[in-house]
RODO-2510 file (C-alpha; in nm, 4 decimals, decimal comma):
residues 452
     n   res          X          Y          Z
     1     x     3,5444    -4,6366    -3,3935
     2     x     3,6836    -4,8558    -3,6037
     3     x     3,8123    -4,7382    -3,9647
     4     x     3,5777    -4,9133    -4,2800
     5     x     3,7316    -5,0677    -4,5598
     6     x     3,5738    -5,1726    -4,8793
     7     x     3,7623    -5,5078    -4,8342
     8     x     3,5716    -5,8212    -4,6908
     9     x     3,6820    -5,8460    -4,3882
    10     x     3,8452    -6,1193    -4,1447
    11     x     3,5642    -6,2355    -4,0201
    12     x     3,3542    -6,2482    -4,3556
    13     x     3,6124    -6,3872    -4,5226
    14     x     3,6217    -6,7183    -4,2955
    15     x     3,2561    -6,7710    -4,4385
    16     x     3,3166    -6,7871    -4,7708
    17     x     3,4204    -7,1546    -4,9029
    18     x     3,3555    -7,1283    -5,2903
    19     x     3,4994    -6,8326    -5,4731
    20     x     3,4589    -6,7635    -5,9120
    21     x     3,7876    -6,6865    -6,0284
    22     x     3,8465    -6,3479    -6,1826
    23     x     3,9840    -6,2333    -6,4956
    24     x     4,3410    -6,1598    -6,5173
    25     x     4,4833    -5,8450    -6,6226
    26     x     4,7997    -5,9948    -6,7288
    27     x     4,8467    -6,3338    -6,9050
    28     x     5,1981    -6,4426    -6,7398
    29     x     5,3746    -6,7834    -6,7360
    30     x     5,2437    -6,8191    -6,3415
    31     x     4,8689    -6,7741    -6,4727
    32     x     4,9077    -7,0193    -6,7022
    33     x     5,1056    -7,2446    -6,4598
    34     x     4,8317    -7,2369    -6,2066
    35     x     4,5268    -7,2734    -6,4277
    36     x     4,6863    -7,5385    -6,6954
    37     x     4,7602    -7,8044    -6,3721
    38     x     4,3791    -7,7568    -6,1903
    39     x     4,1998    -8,0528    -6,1472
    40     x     3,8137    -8,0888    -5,9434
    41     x     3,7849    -8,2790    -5,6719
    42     x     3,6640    -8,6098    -5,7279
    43     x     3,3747    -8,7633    -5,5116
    44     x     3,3634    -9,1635    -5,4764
    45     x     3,0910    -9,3808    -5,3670
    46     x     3,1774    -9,6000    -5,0710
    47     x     3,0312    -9,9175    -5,2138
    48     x     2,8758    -9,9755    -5,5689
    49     x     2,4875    -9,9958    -5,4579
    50     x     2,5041    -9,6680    -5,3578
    51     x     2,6330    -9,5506    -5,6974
    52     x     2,4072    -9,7101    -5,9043
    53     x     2,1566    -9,5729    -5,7157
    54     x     2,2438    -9,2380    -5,6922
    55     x     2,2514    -9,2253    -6,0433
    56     x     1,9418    -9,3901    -6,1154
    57     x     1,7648    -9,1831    -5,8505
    58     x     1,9104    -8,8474    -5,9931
    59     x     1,7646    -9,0004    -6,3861
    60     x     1,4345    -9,0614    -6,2061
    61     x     1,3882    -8,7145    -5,9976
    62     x     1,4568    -8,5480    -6,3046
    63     x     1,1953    -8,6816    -6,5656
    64     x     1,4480    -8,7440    -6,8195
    65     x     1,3833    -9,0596    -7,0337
    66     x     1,7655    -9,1730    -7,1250
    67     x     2,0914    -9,1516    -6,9895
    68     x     2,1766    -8,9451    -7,3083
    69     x     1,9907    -8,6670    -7,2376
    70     x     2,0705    -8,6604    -6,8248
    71     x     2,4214    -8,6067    -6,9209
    72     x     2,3414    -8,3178    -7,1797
    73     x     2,1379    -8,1474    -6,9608
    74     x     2,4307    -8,2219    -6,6840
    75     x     2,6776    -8,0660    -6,9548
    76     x     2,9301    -8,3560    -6,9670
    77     x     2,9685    -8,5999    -7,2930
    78     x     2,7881    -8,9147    -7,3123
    79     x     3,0601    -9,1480    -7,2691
    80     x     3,2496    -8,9428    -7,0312
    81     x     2,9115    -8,9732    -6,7964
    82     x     2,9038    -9,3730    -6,8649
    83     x     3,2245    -9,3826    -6,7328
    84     x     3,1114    -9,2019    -6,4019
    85     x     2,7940    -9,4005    -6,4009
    86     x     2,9474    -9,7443    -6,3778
    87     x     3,2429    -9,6725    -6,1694
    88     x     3,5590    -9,6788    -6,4152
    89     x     3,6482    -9,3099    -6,3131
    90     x     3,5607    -9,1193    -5,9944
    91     x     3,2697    -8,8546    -6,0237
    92     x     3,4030    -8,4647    -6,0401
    93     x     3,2335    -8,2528    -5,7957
    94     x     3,0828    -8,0234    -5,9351
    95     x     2,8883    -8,3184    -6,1221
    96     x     2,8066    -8,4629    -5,7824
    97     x     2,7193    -8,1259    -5,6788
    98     x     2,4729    -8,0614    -5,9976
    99     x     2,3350    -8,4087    -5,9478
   100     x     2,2342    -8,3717    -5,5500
   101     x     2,0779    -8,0845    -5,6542
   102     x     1,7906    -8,2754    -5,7794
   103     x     1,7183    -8,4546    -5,4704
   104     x     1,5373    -8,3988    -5,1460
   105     x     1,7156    -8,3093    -4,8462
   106     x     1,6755    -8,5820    -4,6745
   107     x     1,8445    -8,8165    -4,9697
   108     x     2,1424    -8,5688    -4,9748
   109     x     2,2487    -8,5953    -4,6609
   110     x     2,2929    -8,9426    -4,7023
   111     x     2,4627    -8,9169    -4,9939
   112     x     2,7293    -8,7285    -4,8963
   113     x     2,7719    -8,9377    -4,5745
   114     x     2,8400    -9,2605    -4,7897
   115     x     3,0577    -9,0557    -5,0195
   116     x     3,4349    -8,9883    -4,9891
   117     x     3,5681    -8,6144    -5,1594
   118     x     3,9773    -8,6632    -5,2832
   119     x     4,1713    -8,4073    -5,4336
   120     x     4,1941    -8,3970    -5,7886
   121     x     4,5104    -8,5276    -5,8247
   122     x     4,4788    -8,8366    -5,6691
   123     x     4,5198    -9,0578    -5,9057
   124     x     4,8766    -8,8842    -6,0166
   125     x     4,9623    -8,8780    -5,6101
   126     x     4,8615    -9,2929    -5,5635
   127     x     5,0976    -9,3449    -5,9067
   128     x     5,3833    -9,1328    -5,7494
   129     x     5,4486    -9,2509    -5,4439
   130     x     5,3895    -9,6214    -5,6048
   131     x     5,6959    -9,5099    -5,8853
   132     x     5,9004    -9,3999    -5,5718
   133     x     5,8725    -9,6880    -5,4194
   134     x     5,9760    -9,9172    -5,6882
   135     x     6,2591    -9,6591    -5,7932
   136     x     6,3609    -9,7318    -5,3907
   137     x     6,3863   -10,0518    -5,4273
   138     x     6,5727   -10,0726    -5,7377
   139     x     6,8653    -9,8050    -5,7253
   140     x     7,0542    -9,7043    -5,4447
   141     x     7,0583    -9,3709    -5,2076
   142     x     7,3641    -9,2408    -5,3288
   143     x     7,2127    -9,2119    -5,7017
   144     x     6,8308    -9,1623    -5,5467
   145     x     7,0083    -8,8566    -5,3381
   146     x     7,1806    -8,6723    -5,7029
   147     x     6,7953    -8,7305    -5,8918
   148     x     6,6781    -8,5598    -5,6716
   149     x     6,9003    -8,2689    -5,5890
   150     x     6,8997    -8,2088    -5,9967
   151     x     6,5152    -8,1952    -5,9607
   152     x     6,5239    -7,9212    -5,7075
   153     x     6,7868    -7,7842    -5,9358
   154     x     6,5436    -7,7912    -6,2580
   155     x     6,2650    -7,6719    -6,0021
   156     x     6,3969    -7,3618    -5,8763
   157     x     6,5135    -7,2351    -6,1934
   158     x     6,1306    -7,3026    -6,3206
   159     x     6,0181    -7,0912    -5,9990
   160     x     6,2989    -6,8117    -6,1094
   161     x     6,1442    -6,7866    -6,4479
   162     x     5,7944    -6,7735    -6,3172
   163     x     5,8906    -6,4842    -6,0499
   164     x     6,0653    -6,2800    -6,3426
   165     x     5,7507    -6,2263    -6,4961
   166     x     5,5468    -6,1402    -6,1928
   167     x     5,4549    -5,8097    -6,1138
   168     x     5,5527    -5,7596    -5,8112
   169     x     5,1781    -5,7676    -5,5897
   170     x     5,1543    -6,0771    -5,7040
   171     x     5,5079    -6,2393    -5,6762
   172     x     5,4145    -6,1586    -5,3069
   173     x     5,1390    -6,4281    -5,3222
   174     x     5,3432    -6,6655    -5,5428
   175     x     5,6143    -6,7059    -5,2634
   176     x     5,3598    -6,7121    -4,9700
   177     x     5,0511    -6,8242    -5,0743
   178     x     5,0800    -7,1690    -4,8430
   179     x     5,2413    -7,0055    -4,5608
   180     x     4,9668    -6,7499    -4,5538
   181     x     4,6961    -7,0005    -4,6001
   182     x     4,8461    -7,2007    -4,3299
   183     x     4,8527    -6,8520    -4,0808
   184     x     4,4789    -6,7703    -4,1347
   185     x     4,4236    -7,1714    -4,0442
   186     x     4,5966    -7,0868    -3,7061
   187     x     4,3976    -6,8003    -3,6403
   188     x     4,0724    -6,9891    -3,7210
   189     x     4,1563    -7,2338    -3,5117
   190     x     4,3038    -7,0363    -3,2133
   191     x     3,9545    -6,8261    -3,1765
   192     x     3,7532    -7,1571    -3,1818
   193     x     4,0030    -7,2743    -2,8954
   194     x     3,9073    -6,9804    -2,7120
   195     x     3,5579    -6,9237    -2,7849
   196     x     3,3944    -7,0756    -2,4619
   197     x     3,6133    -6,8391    -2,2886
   198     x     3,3765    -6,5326    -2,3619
   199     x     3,0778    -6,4720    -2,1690
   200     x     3,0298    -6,1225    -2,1390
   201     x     2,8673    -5,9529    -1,8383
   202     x     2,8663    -5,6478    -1,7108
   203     x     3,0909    -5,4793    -1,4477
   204     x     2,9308    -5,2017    -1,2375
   205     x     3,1657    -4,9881    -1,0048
   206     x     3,0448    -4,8616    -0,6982
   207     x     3,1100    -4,4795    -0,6661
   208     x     2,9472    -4,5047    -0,3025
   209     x     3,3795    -4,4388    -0,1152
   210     x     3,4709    -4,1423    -0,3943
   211     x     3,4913    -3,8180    -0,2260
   212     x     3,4796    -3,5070    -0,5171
   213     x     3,5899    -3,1727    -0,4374
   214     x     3,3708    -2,8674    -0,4426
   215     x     3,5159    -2,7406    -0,7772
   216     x     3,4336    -3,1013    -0,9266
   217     x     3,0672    -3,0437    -0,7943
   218     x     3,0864    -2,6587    -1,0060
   219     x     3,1871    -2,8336    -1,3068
   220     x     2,9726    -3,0675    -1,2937
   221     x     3,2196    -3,3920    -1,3667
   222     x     3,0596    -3,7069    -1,3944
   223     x     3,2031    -4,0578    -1,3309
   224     x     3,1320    -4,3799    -1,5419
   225     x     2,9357    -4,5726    -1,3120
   226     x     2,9819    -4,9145    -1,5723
   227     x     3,2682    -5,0258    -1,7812
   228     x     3,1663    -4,9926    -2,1574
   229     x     3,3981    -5,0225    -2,4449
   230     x     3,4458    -4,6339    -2,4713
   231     x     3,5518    -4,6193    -2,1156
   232     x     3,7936    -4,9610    -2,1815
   233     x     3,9518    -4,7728    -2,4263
   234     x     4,0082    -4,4454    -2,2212
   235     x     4,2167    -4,6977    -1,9990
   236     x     4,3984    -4,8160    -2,2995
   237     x     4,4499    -4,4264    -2,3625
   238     x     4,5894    -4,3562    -1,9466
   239     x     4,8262    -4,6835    -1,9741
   240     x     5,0137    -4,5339    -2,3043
   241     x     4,9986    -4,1533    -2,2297
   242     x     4,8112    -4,0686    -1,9464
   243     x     4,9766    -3,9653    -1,5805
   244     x     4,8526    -3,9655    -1,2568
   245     x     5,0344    -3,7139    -1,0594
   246     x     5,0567    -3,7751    -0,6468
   247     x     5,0590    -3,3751    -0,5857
   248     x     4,6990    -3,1118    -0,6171
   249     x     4,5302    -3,3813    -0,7800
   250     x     4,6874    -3,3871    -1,1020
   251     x     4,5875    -3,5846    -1,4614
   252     x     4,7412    -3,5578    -1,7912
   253     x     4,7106    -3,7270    -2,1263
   254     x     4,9617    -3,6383    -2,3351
   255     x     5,1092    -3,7278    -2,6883
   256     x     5,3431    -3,6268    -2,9796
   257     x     5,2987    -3,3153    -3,1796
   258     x     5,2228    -3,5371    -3,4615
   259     x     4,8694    -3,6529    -3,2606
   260     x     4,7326    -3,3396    -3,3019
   261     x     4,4383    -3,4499    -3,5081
   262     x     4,3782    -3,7544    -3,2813
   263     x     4,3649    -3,6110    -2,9771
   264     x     4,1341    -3,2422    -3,0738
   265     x     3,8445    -3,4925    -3,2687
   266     x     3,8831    -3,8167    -3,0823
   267     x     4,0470    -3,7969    -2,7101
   268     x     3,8979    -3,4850    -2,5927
   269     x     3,5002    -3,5508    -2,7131
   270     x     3,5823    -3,8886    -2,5648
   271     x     3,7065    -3,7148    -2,1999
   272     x     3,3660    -3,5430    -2,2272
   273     x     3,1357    -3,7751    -2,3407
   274     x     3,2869    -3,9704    -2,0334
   275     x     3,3868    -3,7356    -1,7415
   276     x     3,2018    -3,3796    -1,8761
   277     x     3,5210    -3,2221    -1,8790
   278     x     3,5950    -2,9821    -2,1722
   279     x     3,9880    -2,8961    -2,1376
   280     x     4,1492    -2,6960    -2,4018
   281     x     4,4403    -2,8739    -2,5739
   282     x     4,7539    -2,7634    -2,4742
   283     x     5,0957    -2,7606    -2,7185
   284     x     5,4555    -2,7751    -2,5479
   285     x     5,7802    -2,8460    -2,7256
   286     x     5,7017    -3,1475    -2,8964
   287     x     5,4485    -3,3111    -2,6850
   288     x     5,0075    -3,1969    -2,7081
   289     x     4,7201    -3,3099    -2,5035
   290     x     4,5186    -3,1592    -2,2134
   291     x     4,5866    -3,1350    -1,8084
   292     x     4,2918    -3,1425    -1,5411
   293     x     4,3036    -3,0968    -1,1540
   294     x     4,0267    -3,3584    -1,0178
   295     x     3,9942    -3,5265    -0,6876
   296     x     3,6748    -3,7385    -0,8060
   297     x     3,8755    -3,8827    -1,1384
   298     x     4,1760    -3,9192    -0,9598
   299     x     4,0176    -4,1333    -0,6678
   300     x     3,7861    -4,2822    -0,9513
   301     x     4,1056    -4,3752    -1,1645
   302     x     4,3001    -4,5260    -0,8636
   303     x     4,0511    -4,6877    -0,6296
   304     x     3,7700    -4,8247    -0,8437
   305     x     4,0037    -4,8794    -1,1804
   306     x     4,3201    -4,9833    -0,9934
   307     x     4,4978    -4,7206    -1,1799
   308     x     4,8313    -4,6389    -0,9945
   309     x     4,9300    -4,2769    -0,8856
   310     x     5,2754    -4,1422    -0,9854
   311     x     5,5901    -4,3012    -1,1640
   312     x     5,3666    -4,6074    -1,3856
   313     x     5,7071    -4,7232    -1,5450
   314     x     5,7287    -5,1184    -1,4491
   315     x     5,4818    -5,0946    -1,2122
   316     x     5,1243    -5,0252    -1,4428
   317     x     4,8946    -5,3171    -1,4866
   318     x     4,6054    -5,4220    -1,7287
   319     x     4,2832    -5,3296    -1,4358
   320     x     4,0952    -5,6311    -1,3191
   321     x     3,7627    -5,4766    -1,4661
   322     x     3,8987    -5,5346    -1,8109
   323     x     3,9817    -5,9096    -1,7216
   324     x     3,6456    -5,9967    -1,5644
   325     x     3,4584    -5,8619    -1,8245
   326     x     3,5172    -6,1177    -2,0385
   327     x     3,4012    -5,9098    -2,3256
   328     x     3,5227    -5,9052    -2,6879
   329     x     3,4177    -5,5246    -2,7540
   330     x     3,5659    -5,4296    -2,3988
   331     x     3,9020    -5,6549    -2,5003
   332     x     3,9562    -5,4524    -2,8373
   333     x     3,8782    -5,1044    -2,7625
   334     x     4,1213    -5,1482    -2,4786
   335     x     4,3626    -5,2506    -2,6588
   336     x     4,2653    -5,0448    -2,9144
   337     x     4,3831    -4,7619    -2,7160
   338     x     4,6789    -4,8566    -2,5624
   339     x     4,8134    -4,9058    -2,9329
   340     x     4,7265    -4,5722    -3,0633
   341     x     4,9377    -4,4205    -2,7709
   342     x     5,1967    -4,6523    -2,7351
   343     x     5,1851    -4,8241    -3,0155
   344     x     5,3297    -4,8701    -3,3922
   345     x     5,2091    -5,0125    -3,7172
   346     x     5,4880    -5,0143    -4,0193
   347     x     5,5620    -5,2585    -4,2644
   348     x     5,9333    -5,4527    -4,2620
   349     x     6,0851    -5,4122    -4,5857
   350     x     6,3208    -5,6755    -4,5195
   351     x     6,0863    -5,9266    -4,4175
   352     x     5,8084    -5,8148    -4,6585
   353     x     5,5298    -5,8095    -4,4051
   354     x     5,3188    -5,5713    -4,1533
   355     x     5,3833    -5,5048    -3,8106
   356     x     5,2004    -5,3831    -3,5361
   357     x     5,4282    -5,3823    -3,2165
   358     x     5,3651    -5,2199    -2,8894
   359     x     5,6362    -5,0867    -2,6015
   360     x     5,5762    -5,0681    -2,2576
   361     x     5,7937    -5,0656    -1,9738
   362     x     5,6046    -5,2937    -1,7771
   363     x     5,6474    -5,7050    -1,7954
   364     x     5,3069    -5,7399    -1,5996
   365     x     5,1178    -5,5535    -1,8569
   366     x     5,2998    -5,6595    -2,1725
   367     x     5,2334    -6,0518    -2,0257
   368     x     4,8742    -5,9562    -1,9448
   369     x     4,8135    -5,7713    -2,2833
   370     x     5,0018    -6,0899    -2,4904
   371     x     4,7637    -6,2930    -2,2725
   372     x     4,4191    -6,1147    -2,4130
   373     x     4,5789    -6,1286    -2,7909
   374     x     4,5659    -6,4793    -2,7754
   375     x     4,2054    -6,5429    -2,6482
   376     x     4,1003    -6,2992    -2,9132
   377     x     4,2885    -6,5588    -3,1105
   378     x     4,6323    -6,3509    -3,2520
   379     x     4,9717    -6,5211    -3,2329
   380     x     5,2065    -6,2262    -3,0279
   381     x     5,5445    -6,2402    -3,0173
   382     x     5,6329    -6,1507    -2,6729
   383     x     6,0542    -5,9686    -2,5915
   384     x     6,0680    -5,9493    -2,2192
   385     x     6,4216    -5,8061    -2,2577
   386     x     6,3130    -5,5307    -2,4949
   387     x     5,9861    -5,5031    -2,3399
   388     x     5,7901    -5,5124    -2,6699
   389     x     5,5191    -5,7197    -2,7847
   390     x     5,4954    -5,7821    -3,2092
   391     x     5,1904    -5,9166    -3,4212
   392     x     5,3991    -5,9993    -3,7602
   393     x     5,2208    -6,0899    -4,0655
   394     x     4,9332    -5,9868    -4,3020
   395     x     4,6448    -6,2485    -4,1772
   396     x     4,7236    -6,1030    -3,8424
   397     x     4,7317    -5,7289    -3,9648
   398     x     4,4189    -5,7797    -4,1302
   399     x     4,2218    -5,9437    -3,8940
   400     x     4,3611    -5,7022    -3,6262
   401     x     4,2420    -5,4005    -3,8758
   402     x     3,8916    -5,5395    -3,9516
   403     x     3,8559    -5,6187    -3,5633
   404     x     4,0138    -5,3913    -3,3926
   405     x     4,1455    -5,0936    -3,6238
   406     x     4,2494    -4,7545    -3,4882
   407     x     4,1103    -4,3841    -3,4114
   408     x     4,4150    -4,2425    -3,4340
   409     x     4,4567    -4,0495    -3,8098
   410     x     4,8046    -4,0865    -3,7733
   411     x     4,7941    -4,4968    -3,7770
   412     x     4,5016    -4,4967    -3,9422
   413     x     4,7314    -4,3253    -4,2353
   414     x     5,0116    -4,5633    -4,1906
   415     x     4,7655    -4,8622    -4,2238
   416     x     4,6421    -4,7488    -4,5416
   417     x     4,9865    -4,6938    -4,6699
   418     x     5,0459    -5,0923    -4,5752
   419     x     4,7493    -5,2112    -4,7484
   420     x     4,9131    -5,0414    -5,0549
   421     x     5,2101    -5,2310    -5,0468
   422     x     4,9772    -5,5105    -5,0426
   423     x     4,7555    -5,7087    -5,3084
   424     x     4,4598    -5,6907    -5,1011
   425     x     4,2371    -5,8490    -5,3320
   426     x     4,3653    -6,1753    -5,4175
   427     x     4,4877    -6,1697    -5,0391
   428     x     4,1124    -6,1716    -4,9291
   429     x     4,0468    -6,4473    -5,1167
   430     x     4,3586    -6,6272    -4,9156
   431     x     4,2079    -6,5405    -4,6258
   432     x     3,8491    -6,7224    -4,7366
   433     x     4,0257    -6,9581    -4,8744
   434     x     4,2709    -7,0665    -4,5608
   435     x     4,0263    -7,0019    -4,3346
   436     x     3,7089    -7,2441    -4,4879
   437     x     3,6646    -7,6043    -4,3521
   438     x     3,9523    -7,5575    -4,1483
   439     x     3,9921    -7,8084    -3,8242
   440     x     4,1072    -8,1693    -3,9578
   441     x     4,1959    -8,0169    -4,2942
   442     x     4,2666    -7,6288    -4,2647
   443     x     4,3314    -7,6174    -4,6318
   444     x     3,9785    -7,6657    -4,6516
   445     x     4,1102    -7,8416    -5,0221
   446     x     4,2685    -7,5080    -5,1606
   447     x     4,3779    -7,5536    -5,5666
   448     x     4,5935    -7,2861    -5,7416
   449     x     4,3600    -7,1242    -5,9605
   450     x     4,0865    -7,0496    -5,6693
   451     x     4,3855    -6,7345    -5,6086
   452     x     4,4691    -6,5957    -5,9277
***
């Protein structure tokens, strides 16, 4: 049910660690800025045995006779590779990386316990905190304080330049590249968190106590005797538009005039695939959907779903079923349907992100339903007073789309006109990106040309 995209998506994304860089369309002052100041991470030995034997090892393995020709074949210059060899300047890792190649499992693995990877840059870092240090000790804050307000100074004008030239897709990642990493991070590490939390099983409902009427018997209705994820998102469906009426028995599901499409070639097939019942869809003022009289869904609704009869404003709750499954696929297809009914997805032009935000007038269900978003590992933002739940931000939009996504053509529409206002390309690659050896480092050791 959920809509496919051509895009990797959230959950493919998190396994991808090493990505080529593409070719550039454009060749701006930020492409140049974030390619000119790459460095590779450098790899260095914890002691100096194991150097020289790694490298000695690696010359033997291969069959090569001299040191000359290892580092041709290696691709690096002869005295560039003497310098790795004996120590004077940490090994890049991509060398390291060609180099364990040639080795047995067994020998890798303990080479790259008894090795430590730094960024690239750690040699300039080590010198600049050193130079600050001195400068510390030497001047005093008042003049400290003006160097280094001029240097934000000099620095934002820099960034000002840069963004000028920027189309604007990608001045969009320029300004929240980090913040973006750092989201998908979160989300990583929120579903790993939760992930002992789901162990699906499966919930049967006994249908023994439902009485059905004689014209339920004649039409032959049928009630789900097991909650599956088409039936959890039926519920989702009754919570946002569905009524259960106290008087002759009385169910409706009912939507704007805009749901047309949604509810003739996804909510009725679903009412029959599920109950057998074949309404015709009915259109009134600005409101469509379908009415049925049923004693058996009505008693199947309220006393084995938990479903409550009549006025549902601050009283409706998420049903237990859905709780106790403990199910991923029964989670999302709920909720699933509760957004396409009651539900929103735009994209703030202010704030320059995507929004999916739900209203109900009910704090028990919008507590419950912010409750389930964060064991599937989302960060809500819960307004009692407004009675509204929001999940801001593309990482969250995207993994909510790849996950969950929507059968409603209306939202699936508005979705796709969000992922236009968005670079989803380089975005994926964010996503990868933040989302790779995340835990003690989330960065998973990100550098600025890996997203351009």
């Amino acid at each position: 049910m959920k809509p496919s995209s051509k895009s990797k998506t959230f959950a493919e994304c998190r396994q991808i660690s090493d990505l080529a860089t593409p070719a550039l369309t454009s060749k701006s002052v930020y492409n140049q800025s974030t390619t000119n100041f790459h460095m590779d991470n450098r790899i260095e030995f914890k002691d100096d045995n194991t150097r020289i034997h790694f490298f000695k090892e690696v010359k033997q393995v291969s069959g090569l006779r001299t040191w000359k020709e290892l580092a041709i074949k290696l691709g690096r210059p002869r005295k560039s590779f003497q310098k790795y060899q004996l120590g004077l300047v940490l090994t890049p890792q991509k060398l390291f990386q060609k180099m364990l190649a040639y080795l047995p499992d067994a020998r890798k693995e303990f080479y790259l316990i008894n090795t430590i990877k730094k960024n690239g840059n750690w040699g300039c870092i080590k010198g600049g905190q050193k130079s600050i240090k001195i400068i510390y000790s030497k001047y005093p804050k008042e003049i400290t304080k003006k160097w280094r307000q001029k240097g934000g100074r000099n620095g934002a004008c820099k960034i000002n330049e840069i963004k000028r030239n920027l189309p604007e897709k990608e001045r969009y990642l320029f300004l929240r590249k980090t913040k973006l990493m750092k989201s998908v991070a979160q989300l990583v590490e929120n579903e790993k968190r939760h992930i002992e939390y789901f162990k699906p099983r499966e919930i049967a409902f006994d249908l023994s106590q439902i009485n059905v009427s004689k014209n339920d018997i004649k039409r032959n209705i049928i009630l789900p005797n097991k909650l599956t994820p088409e039936l959890a998102e039926e519920i989702g469906i009754h919570l946002g538009d569905g009524t259960l009426s106290k008087k002759k028995y009385y169910f409706s599901v009912r939507g704007g005039l805009l749901e047309e499409d949604y509810y003739t070639n996804f909510v009725l097939p679903l009412y029959k695939k599920l109950y057998n019942i074949n309404p015709p869809l009915l259109k009134r003022s600005q409101a469509c959907g379908f009415e049925i009289s049923s004693k058996g869904i009505r008693e199947f609704k309220n006393k084995v779903l938990g479903i409550i009869i009549g006025t549902k404003t601050y009283k409706v709750e998420v049903p237990n079923c859905i709780i106790e499954s403990k199910d991923k696929e029964i989670y999302c297809a709920f909720l699933r349907g509760l957004i396409d009914t009651d539900g929103c997805y735009y994209y703030s032009e202010t704030k320059q992100y995507p929004v999916i935000s739900l209203t109900l007038k009910s704090i028990h269900l919008l507590k419950k339903v912010n409750e389930i978003l964060n064991l599937l590992g989302y960060n809500p933002c819960l307004f009692e007073k407004s009675f509204q739940i929001h999940i801001n931000g593309f990482p969250q939009f995207k993994k909510w789309t790849d996950e969950i996504g929507s059968s409603s053509p209306k939202n699936q529409k508005r979705i796709a006109n969000i992922k236009n206002k968005l670079p989803w390309s380089r975005l994926d690659k964010i996503l990868a990106c933040g989302a790779s050896d995340s835990g003690s480092n989330p960065g998973g050791g990100i550098n600025s040309n890996t997203l351009c």
